[in-house]
N, C-alpha and C positions, 0 to 999 in steps of 0.2 A: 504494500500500500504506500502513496507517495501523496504528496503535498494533504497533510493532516495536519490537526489539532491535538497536538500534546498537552494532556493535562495532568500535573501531578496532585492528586488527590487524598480523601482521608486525612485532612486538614480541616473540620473534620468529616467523617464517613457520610454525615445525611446532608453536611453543605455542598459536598460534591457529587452526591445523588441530585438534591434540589438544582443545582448549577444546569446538570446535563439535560434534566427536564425541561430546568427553562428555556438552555439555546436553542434546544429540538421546540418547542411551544414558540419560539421567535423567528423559526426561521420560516421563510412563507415557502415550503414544498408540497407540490402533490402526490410526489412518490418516493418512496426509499432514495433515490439517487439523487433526490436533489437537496441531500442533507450534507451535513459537515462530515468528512473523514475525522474521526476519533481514536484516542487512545487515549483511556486514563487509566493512570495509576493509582490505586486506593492505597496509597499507602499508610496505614490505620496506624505503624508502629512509628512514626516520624516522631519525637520528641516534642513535648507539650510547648511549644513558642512564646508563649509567655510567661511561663514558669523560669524558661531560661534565661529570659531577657531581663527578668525580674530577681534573678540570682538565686530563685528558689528551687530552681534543679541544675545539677552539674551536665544536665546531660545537654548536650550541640546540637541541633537539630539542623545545621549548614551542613555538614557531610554529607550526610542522605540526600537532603536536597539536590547538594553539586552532585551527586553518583545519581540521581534519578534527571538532570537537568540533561548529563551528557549523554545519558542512556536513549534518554528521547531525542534526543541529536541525534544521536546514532544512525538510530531509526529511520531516520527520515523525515520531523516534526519542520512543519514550515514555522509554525508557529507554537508557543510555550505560553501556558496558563497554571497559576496557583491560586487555585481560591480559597484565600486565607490573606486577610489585609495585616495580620501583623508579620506574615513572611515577608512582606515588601519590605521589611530592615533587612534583609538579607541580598534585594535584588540587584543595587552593583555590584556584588562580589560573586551574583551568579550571572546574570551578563557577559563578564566579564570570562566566565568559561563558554562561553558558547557564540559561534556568528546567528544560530536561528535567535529573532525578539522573542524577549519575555514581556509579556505586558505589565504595566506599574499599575496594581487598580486603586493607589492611592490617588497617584498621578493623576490618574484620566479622571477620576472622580471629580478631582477640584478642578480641572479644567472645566469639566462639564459645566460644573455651578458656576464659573467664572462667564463660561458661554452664555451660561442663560440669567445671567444679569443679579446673582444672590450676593445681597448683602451681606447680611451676617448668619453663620449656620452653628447649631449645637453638634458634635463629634461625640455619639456613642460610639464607644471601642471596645473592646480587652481593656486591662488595667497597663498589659504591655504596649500596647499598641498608643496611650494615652501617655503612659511614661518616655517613651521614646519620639514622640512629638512629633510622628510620623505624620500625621494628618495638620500637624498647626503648623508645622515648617513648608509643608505642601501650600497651605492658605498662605503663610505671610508671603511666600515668591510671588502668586497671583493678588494679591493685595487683597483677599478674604478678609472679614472679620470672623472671630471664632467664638465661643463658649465651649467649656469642658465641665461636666458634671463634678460636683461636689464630691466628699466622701461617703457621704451616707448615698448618694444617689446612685454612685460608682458601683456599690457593693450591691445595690440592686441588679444594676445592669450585669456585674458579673452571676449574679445568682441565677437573672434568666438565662446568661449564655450557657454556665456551665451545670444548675440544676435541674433547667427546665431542659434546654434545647440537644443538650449532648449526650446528659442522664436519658434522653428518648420520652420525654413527660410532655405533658402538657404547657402550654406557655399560662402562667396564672398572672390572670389577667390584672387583681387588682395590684398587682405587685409593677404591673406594668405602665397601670394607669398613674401611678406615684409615681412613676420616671418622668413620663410625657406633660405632666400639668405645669411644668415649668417652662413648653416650648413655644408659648405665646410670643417672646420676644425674640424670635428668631424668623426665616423664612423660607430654611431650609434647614433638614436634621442628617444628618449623614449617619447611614447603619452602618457603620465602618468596622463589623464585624461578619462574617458571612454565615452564623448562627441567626445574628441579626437579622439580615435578609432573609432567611426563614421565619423569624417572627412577622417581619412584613407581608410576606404571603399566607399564614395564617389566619390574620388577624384581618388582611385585606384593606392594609393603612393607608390613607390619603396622599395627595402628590406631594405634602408638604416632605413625605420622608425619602429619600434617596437611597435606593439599593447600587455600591455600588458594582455587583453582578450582572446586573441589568444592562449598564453602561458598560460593561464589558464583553455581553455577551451582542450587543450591538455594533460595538465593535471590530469583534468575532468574524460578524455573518459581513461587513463589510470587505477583512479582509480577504472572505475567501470568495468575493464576489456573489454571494449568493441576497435571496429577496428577504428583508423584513416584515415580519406581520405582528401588526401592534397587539400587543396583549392589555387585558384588563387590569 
């Protein structure tokens, strides 16, 4: 198989189910063949990314990475996908192994919002993903305005990613609705968790919040020349 979509996955196991669902659900074909060539990798044992980045686990999750980035190389991947926004700490040092692009979906994300005219946006994350200012460093080059949740709010948003969304549970909802009553003064919220964007599609959340899988998976179906169809 040749010019595919390499995705390293299992970052984790049901964002990279929900991912593959959505770019097959976006991309506008009538038959089998006029879908994306795929290969993902679930790779379910990659080391917790924000455990690491947070010093709470010794264990690297960049090796794996780089021995899964070159592997889809190998292969033949035109194109590289991780869907997991706090792997983008990782993505100049993987780039940098490999000619086929890796997509940034921090990157593209805040480009998006900068496209479409957003002032100021609230950034739910990881606690890694928040600590390492991957998305507020993104905004200040674009001239974003930001919010980053509190710590009592933080430890919500970790409770849904990793109670709700990973334990395989339900999203509880009032634990959810205590996040969101504060995002009045904003005009745009960034899931900047790919657990996250699961909760979006569950929950069936309004435009105000931005998955950025969505924006990547639109990006996706552009590279490989193929048709979008808008989803709900």
């Amino acid at each position: 198989m040749s010019n595919f979509l390499g995705i390293i996955g299992g970052v984790g196991p049901l964002a990279s189910a929900y991912f593959y669902e959505l770019l097959t659900n976006m991309t506008d074909a009538s038959k089998d063949q006029e879908h994306i060539n795929t290969v993902i990798f679930s790779h379910a044992t990659i080391p917790d990314r924000t455990a690491y980045l947070l010093k709470e686990s010794k264990e690297n999750p960049y090796p794996i990475l780089k021995e899964d980035v070159k592997k889809l190389s190998e292969l033949g991947a035109s194109l590289l996908f991780i869907p997991c926004n706090t792997s983008c700490y990782f993505h100049e040092k993987l780039q940098k192994e490999t000619e086929v692009p890796i997509l940034n979906m921090v990157e593209d994300t805040v480009e998006y919002l900068k496209k479409q005219n957003k002032q100021k946006v609230m950034i739910l994350a990881t606690t890694g993903t928040i600590k390492t200012n991957l998305y507020q460093k993104a905004c200040e080059k674009k001239g974003l305005n930001y919010i980053v949740p509190n710590e009592e709010i933080q430890n919500k948003v970790m409770h849904i990613i990793y109670n709700n969304i990973k334990a395989g549970k339900e999203v509880e909802k009032e634990v959810w609705k205590s996040i969101t009553k504060h995002l009045k003064e904003v005009d745009a919220c960034i899931m900047g968790c790919t657990e996250l964007s699961i909760v979006k599609g569950k929950l069936s959340l309004e435009s105000l919040f931005i998955d950025p899988l969505e924006i990547e998976a639109k990006k996706i179906i552009q590279f490989f020349n193929k048709k979008e169809k808008e989803i709900n």
